[in-house]
N, C-alpha and C positions, 0 to 999 in steps of 0.2 A: 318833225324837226326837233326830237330831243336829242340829248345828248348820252350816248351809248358807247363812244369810245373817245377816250378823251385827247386832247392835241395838244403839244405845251406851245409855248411862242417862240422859244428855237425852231421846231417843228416846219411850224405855220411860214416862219420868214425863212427859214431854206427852201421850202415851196416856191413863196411869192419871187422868191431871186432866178430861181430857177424860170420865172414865166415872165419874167423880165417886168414885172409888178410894182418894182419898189420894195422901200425898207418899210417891214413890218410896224406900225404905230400904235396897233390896238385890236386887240380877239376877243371875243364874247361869242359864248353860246350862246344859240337860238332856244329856245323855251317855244311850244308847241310840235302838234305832227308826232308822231310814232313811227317813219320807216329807217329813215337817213338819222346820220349824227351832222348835224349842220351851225357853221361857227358866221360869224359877220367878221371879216379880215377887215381894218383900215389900214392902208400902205399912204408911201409918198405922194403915189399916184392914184389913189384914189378909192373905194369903196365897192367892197366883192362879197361873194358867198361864198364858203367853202363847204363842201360838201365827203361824208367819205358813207360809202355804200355799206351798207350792214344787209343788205339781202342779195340785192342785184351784184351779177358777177362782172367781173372783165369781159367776160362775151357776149353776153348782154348788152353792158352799156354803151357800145358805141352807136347805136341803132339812138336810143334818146339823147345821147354827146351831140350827134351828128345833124339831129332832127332838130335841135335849138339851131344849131349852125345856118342849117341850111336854110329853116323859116327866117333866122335874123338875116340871110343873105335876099333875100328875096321882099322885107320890109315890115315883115310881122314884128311889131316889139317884144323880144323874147332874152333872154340873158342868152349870150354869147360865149360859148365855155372859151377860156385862156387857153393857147396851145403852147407848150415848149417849141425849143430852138430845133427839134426834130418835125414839128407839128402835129404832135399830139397830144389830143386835147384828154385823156383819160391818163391817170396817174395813180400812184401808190402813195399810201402814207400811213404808219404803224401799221404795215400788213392790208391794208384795204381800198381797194380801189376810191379814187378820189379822183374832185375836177373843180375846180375855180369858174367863177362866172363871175360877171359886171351886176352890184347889185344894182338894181332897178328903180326908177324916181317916184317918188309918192309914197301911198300908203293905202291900203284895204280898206276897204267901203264895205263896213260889217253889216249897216242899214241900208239898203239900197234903194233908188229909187225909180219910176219906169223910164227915167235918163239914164241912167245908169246898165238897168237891165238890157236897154237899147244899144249901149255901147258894147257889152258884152258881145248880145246878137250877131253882130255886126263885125265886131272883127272874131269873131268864133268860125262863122262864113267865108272871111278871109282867109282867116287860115285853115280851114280845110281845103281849097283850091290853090291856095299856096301850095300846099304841103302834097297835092295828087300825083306829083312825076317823082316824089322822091322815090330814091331806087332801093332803099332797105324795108325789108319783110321781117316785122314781130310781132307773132299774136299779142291781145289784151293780157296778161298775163293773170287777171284778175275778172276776167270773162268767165263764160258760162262752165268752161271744164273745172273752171278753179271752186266753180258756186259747186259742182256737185262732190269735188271734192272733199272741202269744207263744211257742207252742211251735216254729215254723219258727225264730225269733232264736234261740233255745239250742238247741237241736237240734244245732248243729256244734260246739258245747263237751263233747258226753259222749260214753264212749264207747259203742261197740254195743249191750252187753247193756241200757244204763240209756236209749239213742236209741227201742230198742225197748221198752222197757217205758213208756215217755213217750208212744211213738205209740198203741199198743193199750190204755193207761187212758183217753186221749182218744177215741178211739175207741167206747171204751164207753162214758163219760159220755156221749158227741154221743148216742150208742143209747136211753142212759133217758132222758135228758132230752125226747126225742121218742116215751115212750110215753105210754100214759092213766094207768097209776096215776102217773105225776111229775104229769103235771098236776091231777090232782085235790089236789095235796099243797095245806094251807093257806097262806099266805105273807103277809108283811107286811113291814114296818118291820125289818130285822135287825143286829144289829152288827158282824158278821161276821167281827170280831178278837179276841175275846174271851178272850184269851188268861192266864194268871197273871198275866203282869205290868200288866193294864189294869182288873183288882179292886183295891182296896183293903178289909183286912180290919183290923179291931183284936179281937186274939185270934181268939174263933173267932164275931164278930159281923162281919157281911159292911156296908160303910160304902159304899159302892158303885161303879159302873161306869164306866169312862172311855174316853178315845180311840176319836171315834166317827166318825173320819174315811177308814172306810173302809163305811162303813154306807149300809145301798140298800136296796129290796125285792127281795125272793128269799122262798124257802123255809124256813119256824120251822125245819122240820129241817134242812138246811145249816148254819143260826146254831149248835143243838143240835150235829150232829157236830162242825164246829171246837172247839168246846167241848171235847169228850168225847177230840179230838184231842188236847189239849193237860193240860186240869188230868186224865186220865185215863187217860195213856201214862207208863211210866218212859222219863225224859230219857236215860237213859244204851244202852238198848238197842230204844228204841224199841217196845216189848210194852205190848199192851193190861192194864190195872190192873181185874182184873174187879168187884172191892168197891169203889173208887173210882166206876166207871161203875154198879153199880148202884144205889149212894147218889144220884150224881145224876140218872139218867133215875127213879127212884123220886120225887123231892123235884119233879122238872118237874114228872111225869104227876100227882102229885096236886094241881098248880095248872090244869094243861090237860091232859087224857088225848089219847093220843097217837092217833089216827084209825089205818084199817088200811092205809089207805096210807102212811102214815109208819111203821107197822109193817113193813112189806113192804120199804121203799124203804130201812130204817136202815142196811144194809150196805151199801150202794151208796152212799149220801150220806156216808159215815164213808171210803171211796177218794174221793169228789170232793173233802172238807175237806181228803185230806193231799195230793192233786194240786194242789188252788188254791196251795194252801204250799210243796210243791215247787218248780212254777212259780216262782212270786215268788221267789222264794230263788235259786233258778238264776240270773234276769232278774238281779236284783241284786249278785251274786256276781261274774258273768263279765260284768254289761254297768254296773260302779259308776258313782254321780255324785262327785265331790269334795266335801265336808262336812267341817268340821270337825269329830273325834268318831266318824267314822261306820267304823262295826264291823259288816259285816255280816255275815248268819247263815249258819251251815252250811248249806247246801242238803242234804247227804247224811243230815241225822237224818227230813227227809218222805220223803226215799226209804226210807228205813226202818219209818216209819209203813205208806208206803203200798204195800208188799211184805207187811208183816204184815196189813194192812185185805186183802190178796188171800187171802193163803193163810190165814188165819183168821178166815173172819167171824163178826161178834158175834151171837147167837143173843137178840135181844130176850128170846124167853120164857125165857131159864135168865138171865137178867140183871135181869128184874124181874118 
């Protein structure tokens, strides 16, 4: 969410008039995040996101426009993109596809606790059975073709020991991802970011789910591990939080029980969550864009993750 192309507040308030929003009051760039340029609009009527795509195209995004929609039609708390008097919710603005949304109540729960992690669980579950009939098809766009993509570009930024630990977890995802029990895994609609900072909680009431622009079909359990990567690891050492993770794979499984391939599969898809974020973080890191704002992420705390997802896997049954 830094800021990469900038908006003026003419801009902004010819948008928000156009979506029948209200007179512009107040625009600030958002500071965090690396994909989107993303501003906080306040109108007449009330408090939005504005968003304009620096990577994803017009054809692309209607697949994640649509995917908010249809989850907020269905009850999932998720931003609701604004549509024009045409009803469409994907727009233009200095050249780049853009979309407005209802910003969201609360505030991110950077500490969490196994209340919290439960909450996550829980409508994570939700919405993936929400989200099973919808009728639009888009690969992870940052799945496993994108990991082998990516890995030859960094590859000549690390050194030996972590060149090789990069080539031999690839290695092994390409492995499962080409047996039967991955394929039998359930899959759908995923969000695939779902990270602390993209909840919104007020107290310990979960108000819901954001930034879904990294969202495709893949596998519930891939969505699940990134999860479990993040509100379920301590930041500072990177170690599995075993009451944390059991609050939330418990809070999931009692919305959707977990099949036994996904039983089988959870240590393996808890290394692919922290290699996808590895990856990207590397990409990032050693290959930046210019943005204003843009603070990118340690790359070295997924290597951390996912050293500890090797040498210690999660034993489903002593965890729920």
């Amino acid at each position: 969410m830094a800021v990469f192309t900038e908006v003026t507040e003419t801009q902004a308030n010819n948008l928000m008039q156009a979506l029948n929003l209200g007179q512009l009051t107040a625009l600030r760039g958002i500071e965090g995040g690396i994909e989107n340029t993303n501003y906080f609009a306040t109108t007449t009527q009330g408090e939005y996101v504005l968003t304009l795509f620096e990577r994803l195209t017009h054809e692309q995004l209607p697949f994640y426009l649509l995917l908010m929609k249809f989850l907020a039609g269905r009850g999932i708390p998720v931003p609701d993109p604004a549509a024009n008097r045409d009803g469409d919710v994907l727009h233009t603005l200095n050249g780049k596809p853009a979309a407005v949304v209802n910003k969201l109540a609360g505030k991110s729960q950077l500490q969490p606790q196994p209340v919290h992690c439960a909450a996550v669980g829980q409508m994570l579950a939700r919405m993936h059975l929400a989200g099973a009939d919808y009728n639009r098809n888009q690969p992870n766009l940052r799945g496993l073709t994108w990991w082998n993509e990516t890995v030859p570009v960094v590859l000549p930024h690390l050194d030996e020991a972590q060149a090789a630990l990069l080539r031999s977890e690839l290695a092994y995802q390409n492995h499962i991802a080409d047996s039967a029990t991955y394929a039998a895994l359930p899959r759908g609609p995923v969000h695939a970011d779902l990270f602390r900072d993209n909840v919104m909680f007020d107290g310990e009431q979960l108000t819901g789910f954001f930034d879904f622009y990294f969202a495709g079909v893949d596998t519930w359990l891939f969505d699940l591990a990134v999860c479990l990567n993040d509100w379920c690891i301590d930041l500072g050492t990177g170690r599995h939080d075993a009451e944390r993770a059991g609050a939330m794979l418990q809070a999931y499984g009692l919305e959707r029980p977990l099949t036994a391939s996904e039983r089988t599969l959870l240590p393996a898809l808890l290394r692919a969550g922290a290699l996808r974020f590895w990856i990207s973080r590397l990409w990032d890191y050693h290959l930046p864009r210019e943005a204003s704002m843009l603070k990118p992420h340690d790359p070295t705390h997924f290597e951390r993750v996912l050293r500890g997802r090797i040498l210690h896997p999660v034993s489903l049954s002593a965890t729920v």
